[in-house]
LODREN-204216 format. One record per residue (C-alpha): residue in one letter; x, y, z. Coordinates in pm, 1 decimal, padded with zeros to 6 digits. Each point is the difference from the previous one (the first is absolute). Example, Ala and Ser with C-alpha at 12.3 -4.5 7.8 and 13.67 -1.06 7.14 Angstrom:
# residues 2
PT   r          x          y          z
PT   a    01230.0   -00450.0    00780.0
PT   s    00137.0    00344.0   -00066.0
END
This chain:
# residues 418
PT   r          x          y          z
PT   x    02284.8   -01779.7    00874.7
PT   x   -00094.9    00364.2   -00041.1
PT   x   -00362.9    00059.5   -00139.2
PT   x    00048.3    00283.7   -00242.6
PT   x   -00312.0    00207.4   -00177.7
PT   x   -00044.5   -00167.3   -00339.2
PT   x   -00053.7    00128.7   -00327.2
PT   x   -00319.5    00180.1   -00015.8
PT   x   -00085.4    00116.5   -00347.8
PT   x    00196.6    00204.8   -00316.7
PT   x   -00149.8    00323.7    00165.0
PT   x   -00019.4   -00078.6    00362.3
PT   x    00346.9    00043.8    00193.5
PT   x   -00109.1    00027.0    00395.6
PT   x   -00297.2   -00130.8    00205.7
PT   x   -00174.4    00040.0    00308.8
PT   x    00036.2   -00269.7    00311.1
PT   x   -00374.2   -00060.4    00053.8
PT   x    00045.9   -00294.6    00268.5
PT   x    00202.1   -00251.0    00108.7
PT   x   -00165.2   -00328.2   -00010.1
PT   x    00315.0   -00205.1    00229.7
PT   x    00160.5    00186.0    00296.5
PT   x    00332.6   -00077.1    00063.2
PT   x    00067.2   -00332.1    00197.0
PT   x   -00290.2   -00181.2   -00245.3
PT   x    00084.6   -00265.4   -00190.0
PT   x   -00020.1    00058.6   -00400.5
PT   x   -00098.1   -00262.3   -00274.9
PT   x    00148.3   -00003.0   -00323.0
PT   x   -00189.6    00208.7   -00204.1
PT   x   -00239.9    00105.6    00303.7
PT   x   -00042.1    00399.1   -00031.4
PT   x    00135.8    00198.3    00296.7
PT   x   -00052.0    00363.0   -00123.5
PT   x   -00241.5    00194.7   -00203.6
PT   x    00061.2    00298.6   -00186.3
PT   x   -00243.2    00267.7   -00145.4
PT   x    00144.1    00145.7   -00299.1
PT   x   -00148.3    00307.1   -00208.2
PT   x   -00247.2   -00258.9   -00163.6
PT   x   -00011.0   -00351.0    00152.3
PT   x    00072.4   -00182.8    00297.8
PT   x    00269.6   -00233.3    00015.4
PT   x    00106.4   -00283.0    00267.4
PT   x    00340.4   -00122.5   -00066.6
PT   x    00111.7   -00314.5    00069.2
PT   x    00305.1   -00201.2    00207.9
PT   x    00275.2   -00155.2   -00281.5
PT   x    00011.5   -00266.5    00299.3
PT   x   -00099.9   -00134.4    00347.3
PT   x    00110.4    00087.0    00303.7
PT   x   -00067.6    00298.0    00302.9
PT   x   -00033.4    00351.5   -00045.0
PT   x    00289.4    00144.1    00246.7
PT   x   -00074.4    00391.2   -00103.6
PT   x   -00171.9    00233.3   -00194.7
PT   x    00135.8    00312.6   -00122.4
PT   x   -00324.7    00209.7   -00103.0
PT   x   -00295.2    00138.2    00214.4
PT   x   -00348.0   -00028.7   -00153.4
PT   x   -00081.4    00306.2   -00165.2
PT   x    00401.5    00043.0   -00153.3
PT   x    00070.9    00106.9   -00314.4
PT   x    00230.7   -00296.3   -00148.9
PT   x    00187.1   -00015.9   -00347.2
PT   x    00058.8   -00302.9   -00256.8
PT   x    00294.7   -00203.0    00125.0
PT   x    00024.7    00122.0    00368.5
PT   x    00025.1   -00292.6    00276.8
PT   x   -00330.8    00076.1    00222.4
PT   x    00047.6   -00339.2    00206.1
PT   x    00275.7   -00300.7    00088.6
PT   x   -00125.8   -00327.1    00015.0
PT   x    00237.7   -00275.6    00155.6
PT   x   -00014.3   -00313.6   -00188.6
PT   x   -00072.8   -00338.6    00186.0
PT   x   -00014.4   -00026.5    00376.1
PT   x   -00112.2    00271.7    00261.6
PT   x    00071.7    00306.7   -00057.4
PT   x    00257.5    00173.8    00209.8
PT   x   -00126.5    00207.8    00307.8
PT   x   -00025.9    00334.6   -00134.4
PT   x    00157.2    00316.9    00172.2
PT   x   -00209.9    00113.0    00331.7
PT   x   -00284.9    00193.8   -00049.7
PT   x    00057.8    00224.3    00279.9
PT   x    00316.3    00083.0    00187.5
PT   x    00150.6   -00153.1    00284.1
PT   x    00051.1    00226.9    00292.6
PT   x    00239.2   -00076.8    00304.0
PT   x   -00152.3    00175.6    00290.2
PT   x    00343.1    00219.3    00101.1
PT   x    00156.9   -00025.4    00313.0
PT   x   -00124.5    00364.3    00102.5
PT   x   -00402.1   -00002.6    00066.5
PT   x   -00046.8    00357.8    00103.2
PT   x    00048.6    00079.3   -00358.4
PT   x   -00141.3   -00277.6   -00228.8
PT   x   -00320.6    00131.9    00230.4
PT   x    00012.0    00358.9   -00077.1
PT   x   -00018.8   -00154.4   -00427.5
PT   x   -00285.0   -00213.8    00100.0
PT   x   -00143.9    00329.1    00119.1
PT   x    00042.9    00211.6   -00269.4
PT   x   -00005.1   -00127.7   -00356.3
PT   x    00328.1    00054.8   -00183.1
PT   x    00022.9   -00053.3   -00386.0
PT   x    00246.4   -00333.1   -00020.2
PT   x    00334.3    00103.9   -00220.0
PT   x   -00023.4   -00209.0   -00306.4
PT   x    00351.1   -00094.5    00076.1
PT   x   -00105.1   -00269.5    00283.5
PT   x   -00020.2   -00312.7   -00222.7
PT   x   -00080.5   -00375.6    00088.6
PT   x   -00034.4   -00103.0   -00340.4
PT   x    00263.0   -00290.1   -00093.5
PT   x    00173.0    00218.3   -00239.0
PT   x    00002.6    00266.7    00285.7
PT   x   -00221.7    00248.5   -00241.2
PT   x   -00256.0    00204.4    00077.8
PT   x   -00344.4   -00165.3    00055.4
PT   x   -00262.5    00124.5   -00215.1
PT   x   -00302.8   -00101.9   -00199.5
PT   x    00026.2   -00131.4   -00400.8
PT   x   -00165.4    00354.8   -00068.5
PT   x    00209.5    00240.5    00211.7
PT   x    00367.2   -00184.1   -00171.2
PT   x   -00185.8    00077.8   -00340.6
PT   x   -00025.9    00336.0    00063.0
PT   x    00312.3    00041.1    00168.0
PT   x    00151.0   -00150.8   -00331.6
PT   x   -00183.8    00228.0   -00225.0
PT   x    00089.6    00349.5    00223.8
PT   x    00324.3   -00172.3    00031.6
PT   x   -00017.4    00051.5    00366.0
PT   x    00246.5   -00203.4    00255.2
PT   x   -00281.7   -00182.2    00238.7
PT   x    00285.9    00020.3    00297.3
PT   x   -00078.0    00381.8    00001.5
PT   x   -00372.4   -00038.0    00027.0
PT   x   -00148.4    00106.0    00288.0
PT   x   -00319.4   -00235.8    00104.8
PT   x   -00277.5   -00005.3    00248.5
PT   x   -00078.9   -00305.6   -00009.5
PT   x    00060.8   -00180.4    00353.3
PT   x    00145.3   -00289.4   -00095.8
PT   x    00245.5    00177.4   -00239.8
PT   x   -00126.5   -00063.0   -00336.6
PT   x    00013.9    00261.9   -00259.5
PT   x   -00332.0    00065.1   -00163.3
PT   x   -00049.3    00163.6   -00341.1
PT   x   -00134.5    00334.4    00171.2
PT   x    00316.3   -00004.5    00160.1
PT   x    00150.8    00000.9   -00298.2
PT   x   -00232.2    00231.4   -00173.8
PT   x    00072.8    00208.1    00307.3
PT   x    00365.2    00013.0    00024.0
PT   x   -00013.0    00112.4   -00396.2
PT   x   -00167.3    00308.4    00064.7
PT   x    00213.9    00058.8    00303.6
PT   x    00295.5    00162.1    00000.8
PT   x    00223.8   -00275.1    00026.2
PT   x    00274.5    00139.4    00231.5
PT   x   -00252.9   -00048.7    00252.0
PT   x   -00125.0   -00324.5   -00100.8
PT   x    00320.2   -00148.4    00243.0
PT   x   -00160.3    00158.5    00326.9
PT   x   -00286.0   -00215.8    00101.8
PT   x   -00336.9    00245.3   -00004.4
PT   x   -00217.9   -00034.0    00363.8
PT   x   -00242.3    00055.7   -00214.6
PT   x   -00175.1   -00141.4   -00337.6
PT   x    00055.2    00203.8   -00305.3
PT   x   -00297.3   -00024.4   -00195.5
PT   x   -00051.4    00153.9   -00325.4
PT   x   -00201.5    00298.1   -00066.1
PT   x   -00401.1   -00145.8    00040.7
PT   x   -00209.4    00010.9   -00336.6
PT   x   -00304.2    00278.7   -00027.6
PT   x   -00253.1   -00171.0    00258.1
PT   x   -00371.4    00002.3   -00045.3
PT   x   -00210.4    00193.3    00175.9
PT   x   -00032.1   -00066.9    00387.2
PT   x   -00213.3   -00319.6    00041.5
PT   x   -00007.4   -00130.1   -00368.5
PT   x    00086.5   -00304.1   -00070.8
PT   x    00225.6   -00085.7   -00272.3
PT   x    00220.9   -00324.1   -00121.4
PT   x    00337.5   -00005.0   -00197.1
PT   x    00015.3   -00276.4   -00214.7
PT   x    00321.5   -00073.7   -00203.7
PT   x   -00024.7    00010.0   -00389.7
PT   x    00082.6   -00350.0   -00136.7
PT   x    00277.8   -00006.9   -00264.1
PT   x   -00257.3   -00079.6   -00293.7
PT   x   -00219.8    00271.5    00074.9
PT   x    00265.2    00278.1    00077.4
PT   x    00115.5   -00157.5   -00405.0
PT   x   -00383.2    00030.4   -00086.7
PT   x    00031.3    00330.2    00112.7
PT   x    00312.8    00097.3   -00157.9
PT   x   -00096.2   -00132.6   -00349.0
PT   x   -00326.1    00173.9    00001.8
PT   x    00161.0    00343.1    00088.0
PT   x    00283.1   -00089.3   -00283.7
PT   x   -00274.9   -00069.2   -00261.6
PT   x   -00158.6    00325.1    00082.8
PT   x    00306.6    00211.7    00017.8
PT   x    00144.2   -00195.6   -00377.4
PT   x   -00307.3   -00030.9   -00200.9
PT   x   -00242.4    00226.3   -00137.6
PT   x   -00297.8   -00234.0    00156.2
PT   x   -00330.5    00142.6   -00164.5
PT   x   -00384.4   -00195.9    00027.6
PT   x   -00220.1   -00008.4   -00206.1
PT   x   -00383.5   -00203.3    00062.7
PT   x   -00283.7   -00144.0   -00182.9
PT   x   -00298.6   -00208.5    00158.9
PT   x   -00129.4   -00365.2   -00127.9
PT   x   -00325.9   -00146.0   -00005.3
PT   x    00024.0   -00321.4    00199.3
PT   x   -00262.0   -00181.0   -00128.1
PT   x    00046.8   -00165.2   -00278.7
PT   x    00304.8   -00174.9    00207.5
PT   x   -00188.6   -00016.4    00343.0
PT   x   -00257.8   -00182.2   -00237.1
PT   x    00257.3   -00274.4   -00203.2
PT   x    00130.7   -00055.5    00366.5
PT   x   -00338.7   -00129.3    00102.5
PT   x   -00078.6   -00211.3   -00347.9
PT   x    00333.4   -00169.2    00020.6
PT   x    00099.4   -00008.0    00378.6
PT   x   -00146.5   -00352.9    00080.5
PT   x    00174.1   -00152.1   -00282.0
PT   x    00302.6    00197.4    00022.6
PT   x    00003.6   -00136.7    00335.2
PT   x   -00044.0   -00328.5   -00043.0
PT   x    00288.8   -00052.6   -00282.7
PT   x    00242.8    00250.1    00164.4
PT   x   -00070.5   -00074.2    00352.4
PT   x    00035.9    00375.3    00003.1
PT   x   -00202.3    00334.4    00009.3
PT   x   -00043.5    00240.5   -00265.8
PT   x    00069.7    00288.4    00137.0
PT   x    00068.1    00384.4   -00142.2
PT   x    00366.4    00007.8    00042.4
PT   x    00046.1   -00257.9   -00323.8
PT   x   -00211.7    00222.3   -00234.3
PT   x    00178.4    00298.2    00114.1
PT   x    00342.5   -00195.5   -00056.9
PT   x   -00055.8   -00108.8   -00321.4
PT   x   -00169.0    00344.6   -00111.3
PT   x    00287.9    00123.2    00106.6
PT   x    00248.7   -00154.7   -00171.4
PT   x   -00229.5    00025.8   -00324.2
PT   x    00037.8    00401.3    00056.1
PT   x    00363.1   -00064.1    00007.7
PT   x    00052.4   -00118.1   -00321.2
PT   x   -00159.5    00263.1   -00140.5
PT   x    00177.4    00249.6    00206.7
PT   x    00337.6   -00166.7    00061.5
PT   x    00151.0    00348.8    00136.6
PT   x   -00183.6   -00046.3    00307.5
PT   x    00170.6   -00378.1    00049.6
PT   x    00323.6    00140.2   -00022.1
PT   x    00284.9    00197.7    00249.9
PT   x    00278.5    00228.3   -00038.7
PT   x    00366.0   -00066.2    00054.6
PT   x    00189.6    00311.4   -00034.4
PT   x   -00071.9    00183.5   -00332.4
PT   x   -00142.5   -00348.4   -00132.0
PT   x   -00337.5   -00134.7   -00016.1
PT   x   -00075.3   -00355.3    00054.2
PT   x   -00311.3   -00189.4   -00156.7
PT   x   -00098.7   -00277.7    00172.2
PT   x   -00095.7   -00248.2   -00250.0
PT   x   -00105.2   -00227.6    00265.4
PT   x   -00313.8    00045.0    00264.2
PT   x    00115.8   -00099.2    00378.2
PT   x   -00315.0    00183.0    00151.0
PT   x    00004.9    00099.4    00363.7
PT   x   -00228.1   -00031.7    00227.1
PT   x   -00041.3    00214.5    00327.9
PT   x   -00049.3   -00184.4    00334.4
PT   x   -00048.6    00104.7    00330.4
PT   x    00250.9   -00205.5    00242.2
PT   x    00083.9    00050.3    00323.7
PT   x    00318.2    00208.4    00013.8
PT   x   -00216.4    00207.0   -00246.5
PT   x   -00114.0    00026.9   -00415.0
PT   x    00216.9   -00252.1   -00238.1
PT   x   -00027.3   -00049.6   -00341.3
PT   x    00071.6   -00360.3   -00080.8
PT   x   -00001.3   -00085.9   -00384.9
PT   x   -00221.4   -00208.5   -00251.4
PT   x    00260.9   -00133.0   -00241.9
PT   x   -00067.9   -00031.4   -00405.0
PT   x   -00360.4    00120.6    00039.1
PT   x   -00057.2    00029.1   -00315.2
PT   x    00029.8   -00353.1   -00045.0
PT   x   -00225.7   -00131.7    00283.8
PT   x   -00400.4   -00050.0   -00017.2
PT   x   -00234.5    00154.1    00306.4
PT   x    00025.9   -00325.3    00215.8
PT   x    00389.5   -00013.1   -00021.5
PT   x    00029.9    00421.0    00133.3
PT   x   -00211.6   -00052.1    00204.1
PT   x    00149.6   -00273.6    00187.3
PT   x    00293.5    00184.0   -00050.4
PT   x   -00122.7    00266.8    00214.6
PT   x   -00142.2   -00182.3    00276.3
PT   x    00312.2   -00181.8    00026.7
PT   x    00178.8    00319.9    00024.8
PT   x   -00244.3    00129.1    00264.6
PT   x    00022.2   -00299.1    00210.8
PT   x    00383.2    00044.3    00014.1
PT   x    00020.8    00353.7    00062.5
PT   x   -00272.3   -00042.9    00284.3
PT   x    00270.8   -00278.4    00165.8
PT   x    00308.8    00281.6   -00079.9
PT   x    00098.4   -00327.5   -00248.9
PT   x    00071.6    00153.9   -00334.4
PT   x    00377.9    00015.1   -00113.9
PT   x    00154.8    00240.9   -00200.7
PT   x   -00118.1   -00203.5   -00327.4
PT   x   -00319.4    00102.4    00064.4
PT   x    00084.1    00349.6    00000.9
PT   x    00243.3    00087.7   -00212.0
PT   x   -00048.1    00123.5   -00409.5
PT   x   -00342.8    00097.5   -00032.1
PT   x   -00081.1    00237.7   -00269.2
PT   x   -00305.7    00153.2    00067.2
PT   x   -00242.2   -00018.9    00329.9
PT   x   -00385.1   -00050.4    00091.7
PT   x   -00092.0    00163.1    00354.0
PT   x   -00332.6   -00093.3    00138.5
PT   x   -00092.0    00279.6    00268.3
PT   x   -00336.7   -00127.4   -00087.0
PT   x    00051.7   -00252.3    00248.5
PT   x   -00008.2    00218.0    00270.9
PT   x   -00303.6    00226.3   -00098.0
PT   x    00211.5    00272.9   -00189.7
PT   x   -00245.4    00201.3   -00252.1
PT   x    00328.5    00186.8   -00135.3
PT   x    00382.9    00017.3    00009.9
PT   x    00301.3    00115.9   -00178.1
PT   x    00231.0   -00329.9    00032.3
PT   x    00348.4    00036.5    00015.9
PT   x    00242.4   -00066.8   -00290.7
PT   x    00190.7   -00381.7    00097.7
PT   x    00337.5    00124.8   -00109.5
PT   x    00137.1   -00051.1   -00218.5
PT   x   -00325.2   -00079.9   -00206.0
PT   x   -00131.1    00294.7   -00186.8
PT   x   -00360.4   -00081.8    00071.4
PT   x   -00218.6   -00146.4    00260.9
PT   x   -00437.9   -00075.7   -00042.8
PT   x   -00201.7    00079.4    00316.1
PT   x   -00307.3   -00192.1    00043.9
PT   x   -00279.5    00141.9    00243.0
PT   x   -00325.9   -00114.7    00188.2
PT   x   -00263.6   -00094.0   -00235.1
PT   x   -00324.6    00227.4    00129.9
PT   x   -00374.4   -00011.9   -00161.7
PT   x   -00000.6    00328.7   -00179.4
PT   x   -00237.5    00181.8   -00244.4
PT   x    00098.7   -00007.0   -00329.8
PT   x   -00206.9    00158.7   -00294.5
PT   x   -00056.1   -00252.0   -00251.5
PT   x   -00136.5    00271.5   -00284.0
PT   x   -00160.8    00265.3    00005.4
PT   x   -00333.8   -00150.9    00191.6
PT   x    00141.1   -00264.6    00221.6
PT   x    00215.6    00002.5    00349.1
PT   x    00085.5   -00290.3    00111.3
PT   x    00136.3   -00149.3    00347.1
PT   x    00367.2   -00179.4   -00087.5
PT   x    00293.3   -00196.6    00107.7
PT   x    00289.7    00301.4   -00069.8
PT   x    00369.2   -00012.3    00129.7
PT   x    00187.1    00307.2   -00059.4
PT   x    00385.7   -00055.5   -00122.9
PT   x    00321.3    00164.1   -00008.0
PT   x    00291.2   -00050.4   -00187.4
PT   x    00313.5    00198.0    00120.9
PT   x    00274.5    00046.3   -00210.6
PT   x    00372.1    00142.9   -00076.1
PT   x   -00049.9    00335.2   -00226.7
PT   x    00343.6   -00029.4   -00114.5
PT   x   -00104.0   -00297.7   -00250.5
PT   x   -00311.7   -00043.6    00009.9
PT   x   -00200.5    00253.5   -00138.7
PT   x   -00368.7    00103.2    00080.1
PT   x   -00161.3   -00162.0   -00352.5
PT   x    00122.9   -00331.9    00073.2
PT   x   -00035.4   -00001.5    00412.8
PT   x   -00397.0    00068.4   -00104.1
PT   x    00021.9   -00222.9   -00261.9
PT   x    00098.5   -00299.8    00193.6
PT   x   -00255.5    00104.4    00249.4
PT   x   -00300.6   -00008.1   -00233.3
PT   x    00126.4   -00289.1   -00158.9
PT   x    00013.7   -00180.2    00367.4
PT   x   -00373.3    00150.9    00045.3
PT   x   -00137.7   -00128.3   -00334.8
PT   x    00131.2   -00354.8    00052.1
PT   x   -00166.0   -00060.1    00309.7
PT   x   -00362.0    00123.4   -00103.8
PT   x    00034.4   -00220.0   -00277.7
PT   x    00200.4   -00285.8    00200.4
PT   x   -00050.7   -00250.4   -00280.1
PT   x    00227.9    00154.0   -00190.4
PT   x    00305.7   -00039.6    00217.3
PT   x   -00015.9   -00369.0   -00118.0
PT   x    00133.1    00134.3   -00358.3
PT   x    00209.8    00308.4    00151.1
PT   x    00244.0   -00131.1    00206.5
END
């Protein structure tokens, strides 16, 4: 039975091998996962259709895969069949004095020399992968490797090579040309960009290059909310099982902005502008692999206590690299908390393709005049809210702001709001 890379999502067509979690020669359950694969927003660990032993995989860790490709062959029932020998079998020849003078120097092995059953070329998952893609023949690859086996430098190698010479074995390595070193005696560390934040990084720069991002900022008094949340936090405790924190008042000031300013819960689709007439409010995370912006569905129609449990529950399953594409997918407009990590001020980045995204900051004791006569010492948290010039205009991206700023100093009134 061949193990093929399932359907992802409407959007997502390739994924990343992350890790195999059964080598070949392990026995497989029904339905017992044998591979996980990172894709450009979740993880994924798919599944065997049936029981039986994994006899080979076709995909390194770290290979780029596509929807419907067959990464793996499980046999069904009994052992699985011995697979083809790992290395290859040498007969000493008849003539010493020269199988010596080889053990003496090191001679690349022609990838011609097989062992495999189907007399091809030994070489790892990766190295046939590339091969494929180059659409290189593996019998003229040239390796180093003692025992025979083509590697994916050698592959990578013989690419940039000229490949009339890629049929005379090399005495020695060809290595590509080295990267710009560091200085002398620095240290430094490479570290491989994971497929979701090389896509992190790619959207952002997208956003930036497609929309004409502008900020604008304002600054709320905390208190009258810092003070509700210590009336009511017992009790809202005790019949929630749940704390009251900021990110609810924020949510549901939010979407109360929105109504008034639907423009800014909207996208574009070509020369077409889309109103949302629905609030799906997301909600940036830090996880792992890096920032994710899981979604509070129907906000607008659930109390404090149910967003935030929402939101913890969310947390909790981006922290275990647990939430599925449901849980990420249709948003229309997104709360970043950078006060979380001791940020005073930020621009945040537009979550395409949403037209407008609130930042939240530190809340710091500040001095504020009161009138004329009085300063006073309070709670203040600057915000931003970034936006897409080319429907949103200024007037209603500082509307919405103010509006956002005069709910929560007077958090009572979110109760009749939103």
């Amino acid at each position: 039975m061949e193990i093929k890379v399932p359907e992802l999502a409407e959007s997502i067509t390739e994924g990343t091998v992350a890790s195999w979690l059964k080598q070949p020669g392990d026995h497989v359950e029904k339905g017992e996962a044998i591979v996980e694969l990172e894709t450009d927003k979740v993880n994924i660990e798919v599944p065997s259709d049936e029981a039986g032993t994994l006899t080979e995989v076709m995909a390194a860790e770290g290979d780029t895969v596509r929807v419907g490709e067959t990464i793996a062959v499980i046999s069904a029932g009994g052992e699985a069949p011995k697979p083809a020998a790992a290395e290859p079998v040498q007969e000493t020849p008849k003539e010493t004095p020269k199988a010596e003078e080889k053990a003496e120097q090191p001679v690349a092995v022609a990838a011609t020399e097989s062992t495999s059953v189907a007399d091809r070329p030994i070489a790892s998952p990766a190295a046939r992968k590339l091969a494929r893609e180059k659409g290189i023949d593996l019998a003229q690859v040239a390796t180093q490797d003692p025992l025979g086996r083509i590697r994916v430098q050698d592959v990578a190698t013989f690419e940039v090579a000229p490949r009339e010479q890629a049929k005379l074995a090399p005495t020695k390595p060809a290595t590509p040309a080295p990267a710009p070193a560091a200085a002398p005696g620095k240290p430094e560390e490479r570290i491989k960009m994971s497929r979701r934040r090389k896509t992190i990084a790619n959207r952002l720069v997208e956003v930036q290059q497609t929309a004409a991002m502008l900020t604008t900022f304002n600054e709320i008094d905390m208190s009258a909310v810092m003070a509700l949340r210590k009336r009511r936090q017992e009790k809202f405790v005790k019949e929630n099982e749940v704390k009251l924190g900021f990110m609810s008042f924020f949510t549901k000031a939010a979407v109360a902005a929105l109504k008034k300013m639907p423009y800014l819960n909207a996208e574009i689709q070509g020369d077409e502008i889309v109103l949302k007439k629905f609030y799906d409010i997301g909600i940036a995370v830090s996880a792992p692999d890096g920032l994710v912006v899981p979604v509070v569905r129907d906000a607008d129609k659930k109390n404090f206590a149910e967003i935030e449990k929402d939101i913890i529950q969310l947390a909790v399953k981006a922290r275990d690299n647990k939430l599925g594409l449901s849980d990420l997918t249709g948003g229309t407009f997104t709360i970043t908390n950078g006060g979380t990590f001791g940020s005073l001020m930020s621009t945040p980045i537009l979550n395409g393709p949403q037209v407008a995204i609130l930042g939240m900051h530190a809340i710091n004791l500040r001095p504020v005049a009161i009138d004329a006569e009085r300063m006073e010492n309070r709670p203040m948290m600057y915000v931003a809210l970034s936006y897409d010039h080319r429907i949103v205009d200024g007037k209603e991206a500082v509307t919405f702001l103010k509006h956002i700023k005069d709910l929560l100093e007077d958090p009572e009134s979110l109760i009749f709001e939103a």
